[in-house]
C-alpha positions as CSV (number, residue, x, y, z in Angstrom):
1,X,21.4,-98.1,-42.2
2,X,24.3,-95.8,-43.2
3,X,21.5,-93.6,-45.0
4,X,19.2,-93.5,-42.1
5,X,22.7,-92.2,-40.2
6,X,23.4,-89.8,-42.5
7,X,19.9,-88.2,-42.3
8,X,20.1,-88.3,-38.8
9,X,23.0,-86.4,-38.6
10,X,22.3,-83.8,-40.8
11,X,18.8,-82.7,-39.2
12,X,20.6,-83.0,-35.8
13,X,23.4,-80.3,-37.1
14,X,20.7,-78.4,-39.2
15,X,18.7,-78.1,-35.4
16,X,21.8,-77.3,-33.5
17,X,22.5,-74.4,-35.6
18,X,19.0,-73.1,-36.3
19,X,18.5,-73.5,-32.7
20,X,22.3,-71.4,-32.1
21,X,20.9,-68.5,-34.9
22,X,17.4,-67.9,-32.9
23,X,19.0,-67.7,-29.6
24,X,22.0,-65.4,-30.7
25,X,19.3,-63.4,-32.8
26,X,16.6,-63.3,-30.0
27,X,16.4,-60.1,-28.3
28,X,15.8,-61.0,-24.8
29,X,18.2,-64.1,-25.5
30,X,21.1,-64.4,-22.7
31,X,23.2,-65.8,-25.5
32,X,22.7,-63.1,-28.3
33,X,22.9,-60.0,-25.6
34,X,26.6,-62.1,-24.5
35,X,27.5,-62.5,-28.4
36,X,26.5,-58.6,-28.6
37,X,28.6,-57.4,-25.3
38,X,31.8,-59.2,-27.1
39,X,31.6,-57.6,-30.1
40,X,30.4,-60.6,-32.9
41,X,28.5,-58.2,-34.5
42,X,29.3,-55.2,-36.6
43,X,28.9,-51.6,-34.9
44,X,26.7,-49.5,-36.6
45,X,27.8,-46.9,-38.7
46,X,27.4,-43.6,-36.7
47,X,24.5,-41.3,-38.4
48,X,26.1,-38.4,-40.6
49,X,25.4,-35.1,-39.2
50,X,22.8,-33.3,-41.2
51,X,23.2,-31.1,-43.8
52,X,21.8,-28.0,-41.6
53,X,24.3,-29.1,-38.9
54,X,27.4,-29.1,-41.0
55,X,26.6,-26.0,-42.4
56,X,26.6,-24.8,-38.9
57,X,30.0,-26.3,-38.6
58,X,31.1,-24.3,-41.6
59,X,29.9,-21.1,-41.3
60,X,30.4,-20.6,-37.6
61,X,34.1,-19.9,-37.3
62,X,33.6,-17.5,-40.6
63,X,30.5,-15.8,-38.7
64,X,32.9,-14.7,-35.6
65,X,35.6,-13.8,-38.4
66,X,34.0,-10.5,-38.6
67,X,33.9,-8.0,-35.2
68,X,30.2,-7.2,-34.4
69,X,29.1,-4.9,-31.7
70,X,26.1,-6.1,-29.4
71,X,23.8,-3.7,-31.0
72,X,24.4,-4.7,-34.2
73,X,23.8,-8.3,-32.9
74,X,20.4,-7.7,-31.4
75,X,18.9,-5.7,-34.4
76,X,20.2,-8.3,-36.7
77,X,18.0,-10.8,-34.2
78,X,15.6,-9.0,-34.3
79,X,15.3,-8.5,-38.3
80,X,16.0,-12.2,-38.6
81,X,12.2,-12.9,-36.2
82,X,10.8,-10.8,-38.3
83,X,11.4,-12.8,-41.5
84,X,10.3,-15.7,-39.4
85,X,14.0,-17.1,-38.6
86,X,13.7,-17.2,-34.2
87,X,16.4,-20.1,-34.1
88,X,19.7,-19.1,-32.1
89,X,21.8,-20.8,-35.2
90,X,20.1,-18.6,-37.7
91,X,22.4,-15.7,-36.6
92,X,25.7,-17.4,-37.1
93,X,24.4,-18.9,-40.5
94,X,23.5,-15.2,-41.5
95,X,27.0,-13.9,-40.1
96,X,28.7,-16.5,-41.4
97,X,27.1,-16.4,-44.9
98,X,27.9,-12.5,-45.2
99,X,31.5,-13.4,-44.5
100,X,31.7,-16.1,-47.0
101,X,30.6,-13.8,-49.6
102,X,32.8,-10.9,-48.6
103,X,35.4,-13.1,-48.4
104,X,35.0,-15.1,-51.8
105,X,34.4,-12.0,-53.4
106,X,37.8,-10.6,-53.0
107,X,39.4,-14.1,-53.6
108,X,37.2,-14.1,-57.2
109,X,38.5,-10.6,-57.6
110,X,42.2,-11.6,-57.0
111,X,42.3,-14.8,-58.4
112,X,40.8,-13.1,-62.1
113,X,43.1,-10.4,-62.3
114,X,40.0,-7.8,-62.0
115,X,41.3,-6.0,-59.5
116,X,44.4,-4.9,-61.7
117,X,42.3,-3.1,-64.1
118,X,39.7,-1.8,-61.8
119,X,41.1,-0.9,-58.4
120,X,37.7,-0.3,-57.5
121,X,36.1,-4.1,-57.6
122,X,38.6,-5.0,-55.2
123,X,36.3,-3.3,-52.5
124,X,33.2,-2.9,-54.6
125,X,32.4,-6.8,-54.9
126,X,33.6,-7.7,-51.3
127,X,31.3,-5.0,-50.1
128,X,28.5,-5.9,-52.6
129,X,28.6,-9.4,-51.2
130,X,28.6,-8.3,-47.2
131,X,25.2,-6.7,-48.1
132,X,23.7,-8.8,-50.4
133,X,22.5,-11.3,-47.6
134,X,21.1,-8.3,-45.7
135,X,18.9,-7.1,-48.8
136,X,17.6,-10.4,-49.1
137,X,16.5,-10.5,-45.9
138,X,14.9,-6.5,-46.2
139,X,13.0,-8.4,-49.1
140,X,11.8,-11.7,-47.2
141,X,10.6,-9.3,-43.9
142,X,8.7,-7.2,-46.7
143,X,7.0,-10.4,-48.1
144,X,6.4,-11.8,-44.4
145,X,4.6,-8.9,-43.9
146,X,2.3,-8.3,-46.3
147,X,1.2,-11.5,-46.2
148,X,0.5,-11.2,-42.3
149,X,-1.2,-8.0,-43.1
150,X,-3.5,-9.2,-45.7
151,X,-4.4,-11.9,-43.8
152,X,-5.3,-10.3,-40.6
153,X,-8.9,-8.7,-41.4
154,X,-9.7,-12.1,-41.8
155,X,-8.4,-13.3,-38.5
156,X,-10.1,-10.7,-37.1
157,X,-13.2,-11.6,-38.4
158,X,-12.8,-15.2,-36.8
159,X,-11.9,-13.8,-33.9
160,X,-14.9,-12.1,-33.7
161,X,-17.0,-15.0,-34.1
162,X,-15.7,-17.0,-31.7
163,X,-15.4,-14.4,-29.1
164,X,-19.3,-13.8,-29.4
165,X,-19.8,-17.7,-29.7
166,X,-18.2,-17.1,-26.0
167,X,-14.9,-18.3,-25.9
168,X,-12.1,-16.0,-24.5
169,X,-9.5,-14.2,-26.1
170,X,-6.9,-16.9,-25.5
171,X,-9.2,-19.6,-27.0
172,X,-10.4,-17.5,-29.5
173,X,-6.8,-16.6,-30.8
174,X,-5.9,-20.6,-30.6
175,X,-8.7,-21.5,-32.7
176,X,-7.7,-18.7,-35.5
177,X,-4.5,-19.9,-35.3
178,X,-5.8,-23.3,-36.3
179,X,-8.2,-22.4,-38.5
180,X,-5.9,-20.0,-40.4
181,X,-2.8,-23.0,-40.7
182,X,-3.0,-23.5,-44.4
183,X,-4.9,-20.1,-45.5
184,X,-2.4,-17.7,-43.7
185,X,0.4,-19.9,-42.2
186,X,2.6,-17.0,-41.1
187,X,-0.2,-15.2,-38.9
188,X,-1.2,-18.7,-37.7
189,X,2.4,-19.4,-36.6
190,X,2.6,-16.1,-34.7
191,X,-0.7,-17.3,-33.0
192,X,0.9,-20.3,-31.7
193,X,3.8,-18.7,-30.4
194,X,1.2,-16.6,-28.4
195,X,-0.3,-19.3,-27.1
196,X,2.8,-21.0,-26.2
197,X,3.7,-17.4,-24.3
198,X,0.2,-17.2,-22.4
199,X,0.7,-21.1,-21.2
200,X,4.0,-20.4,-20.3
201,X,2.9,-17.6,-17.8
202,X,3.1,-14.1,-19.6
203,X,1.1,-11.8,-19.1
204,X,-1.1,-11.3,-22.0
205,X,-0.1,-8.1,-22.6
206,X,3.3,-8.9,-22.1
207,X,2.6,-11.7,-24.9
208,X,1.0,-9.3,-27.6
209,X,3.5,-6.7,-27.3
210,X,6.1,-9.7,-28.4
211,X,3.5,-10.1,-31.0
212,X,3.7,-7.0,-32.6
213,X,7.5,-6.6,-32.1
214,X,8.3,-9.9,-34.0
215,X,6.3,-9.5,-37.1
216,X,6.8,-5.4,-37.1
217,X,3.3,-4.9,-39.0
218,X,1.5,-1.4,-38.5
219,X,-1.8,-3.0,-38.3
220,X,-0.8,-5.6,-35.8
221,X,0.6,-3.1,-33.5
222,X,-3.0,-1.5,-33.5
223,X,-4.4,-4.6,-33.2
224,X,-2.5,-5.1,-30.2
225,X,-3.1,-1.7,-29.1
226,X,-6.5,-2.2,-29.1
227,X,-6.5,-5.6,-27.4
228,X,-4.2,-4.3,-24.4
229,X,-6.9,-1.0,-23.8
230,X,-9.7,-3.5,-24.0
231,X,-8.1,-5.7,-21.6
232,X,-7.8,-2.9,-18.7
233,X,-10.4,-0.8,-19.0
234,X,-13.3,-3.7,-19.5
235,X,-14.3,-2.7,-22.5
236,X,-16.4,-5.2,-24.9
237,X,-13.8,-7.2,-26.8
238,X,-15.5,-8.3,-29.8
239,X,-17.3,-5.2,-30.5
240,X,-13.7,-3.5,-30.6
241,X,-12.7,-6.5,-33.1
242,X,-15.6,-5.5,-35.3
243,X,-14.9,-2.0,-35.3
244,X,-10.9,-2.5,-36.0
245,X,-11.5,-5.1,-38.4
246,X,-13.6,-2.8,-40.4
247,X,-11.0,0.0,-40.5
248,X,-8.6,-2.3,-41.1
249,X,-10.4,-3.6,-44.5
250,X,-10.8,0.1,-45.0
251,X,-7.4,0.5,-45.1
252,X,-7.2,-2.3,-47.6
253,X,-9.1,-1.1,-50.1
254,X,-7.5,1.9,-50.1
255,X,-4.2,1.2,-50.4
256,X,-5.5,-0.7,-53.3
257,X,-6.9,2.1,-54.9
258,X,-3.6,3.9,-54.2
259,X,-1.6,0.9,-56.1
260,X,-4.0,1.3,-59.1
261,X,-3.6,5.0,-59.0
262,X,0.3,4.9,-59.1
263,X,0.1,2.7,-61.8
264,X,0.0,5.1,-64.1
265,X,2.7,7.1,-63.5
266,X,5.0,4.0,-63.0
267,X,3.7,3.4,-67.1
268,X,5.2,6.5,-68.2
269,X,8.8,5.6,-68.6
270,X,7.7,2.1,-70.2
271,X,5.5,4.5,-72.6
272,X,8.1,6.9,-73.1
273,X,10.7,4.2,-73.8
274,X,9.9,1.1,-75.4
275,X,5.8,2.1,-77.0
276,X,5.6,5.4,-78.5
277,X,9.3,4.5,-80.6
278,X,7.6,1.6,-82.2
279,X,4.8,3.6,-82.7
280,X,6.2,6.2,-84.4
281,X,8.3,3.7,-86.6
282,X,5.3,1.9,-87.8
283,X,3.2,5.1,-88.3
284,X,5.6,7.7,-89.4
285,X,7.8,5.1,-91.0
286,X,6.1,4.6,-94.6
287,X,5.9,8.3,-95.0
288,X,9.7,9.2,-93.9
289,X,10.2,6.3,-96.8
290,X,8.3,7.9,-99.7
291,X,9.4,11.2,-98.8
292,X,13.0,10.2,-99.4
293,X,12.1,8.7,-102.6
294,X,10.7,11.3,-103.9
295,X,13.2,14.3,-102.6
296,X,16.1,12.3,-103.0
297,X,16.1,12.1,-106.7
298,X,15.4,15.9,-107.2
299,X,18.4,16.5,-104.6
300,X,20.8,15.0,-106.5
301,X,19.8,17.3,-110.1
């Protein structure tokens, strides 16, 4: 009897609590939402900002450090689009980063003792690192670039065939842009952004024009040139496409044959320098040996 009891008594506490654990964990349980409210459980630990963020934390009392004049502000806005960098916090990253490397430039220079020997370092290297983020940047627009301009004769192309398949311009530019995500993902990116523009409610020439100012590519600014003329004088679009797309390949291939032909002027210092001395070692060397074997012994009668 005392077992049976027993028993009893445990699966009647074992239910009680179970039963106490499922309503408290329950989310639409009164009990767990009043258990909640008071506190029973532990807060959350609040998310860390990320990495980008802090960075932004860092670098954005060093970017107004510096005085910058509004000009200054704009073109370095505009350079940073042009590498393909259109948020707002980009700007006080890029400030903030050319003021970090000024500034740790002239601590590294006073902290070593450089400075003593070479009065020069102590404005060389802080001026050195001020610019170094802004040749970076000369070199990343660069590289933008020629990728968007190699990969625009064959967006053009596209475009052609799905103008004359008969969509419009706008459809025919969203469908590149698609098409073109993984082959050319810079050109495809500034086709979205287009698209984005025309729903928005610009005007499409408004909307090239911003095109052609954000990537700064000679051929997309005829490209757009040619789009805009089409537009308001009625002309046929996609025999203008064929007809730019073909100068544009053109161009191409001759700035290709230009490379090759500069090539071999830019081997004449690597001739001059570093082949025609081993040359001359190796075939002049032997000789310049057995001549002073021979000479050498007679010399010294």
């Amino acid at each position: 009897m005392a077992m049976i009891l027993a028993v009893l008594l445990f699966v009647t506490v074992f239910a009680a609590i179970f039963a106490f654990g499922a309503a408290a964990a329950a989310p639409s349980s009164v009990l767990g939402t009043r258990l909640r409210s008071l506190g029973w459980q532990p807060r959350e630990q609040a998310e860390k900002p990320a990495m980008k963020e802090r960075m932004e934390q860092v670098l954005d009392p060093l970017s107004k450090a510096l005085p910058k004049s509004p000009s200054e502000v704009s073109a370095t806005r505009a350079l940073l689009m042009q590498a393909g960098y259109r948020d707002p916090n980009h700007l006080t990253i890029y400030f903030g980063v050319r003021a970090l490397l000024a500034f740790g430039g002239l601590v590294f220079v006073m902290a070593t003792g450089m400075g003593l020997n070479s009065p020069m370092l102590i404005a060389a290297l802080p001026l050195g690192g001020y610019m170094l983020p802004r040749f970076m940047l000369k070199r990343m627009i660069r590289k933008r670039q020629q990728k968007i301009r190699l990969g625009l004769p064959d967006a053009l192309d596209l475009t052609v065939i799905c103008v004359e398949a008969g969509l419009g311009l706008d459809q025919a530019l969203q469908r590149v842009g698609e098409d073109l995500r993984h082959a050319h993902a810079e050109l495809s990116d500034e086709f979205r952004l287009v698209n984005l523009e025309l729903r928005a409610g610009k005007a499409r020439a408004e909307a090239l024009r911003n095109l052609a100012e954000r990537t700064g590519v000679d051929d997309l600014k005829a490209l757009v040139a040619v789009l805009i003329q089409t537009d308001r004088f009625g002309t046929s679009i996609a025999q203008a496409l064929r007809v730019h797309s073909d100068s544009l390949r053109t161009e191409r291939r001759q700035r290709a044959e230009e490379a090759a032909a500069k090539t071999t002027i830019k081997m004449v210092p690597v001739l001059v320098l570093f082949v025609f001395p081993s040359m001359f070692f190796v075939s002049l060397g032997p000789a310049a040996i057995q001549l002073i074997r021979y000479f050498l012994p007679e010399m010294q009668r």
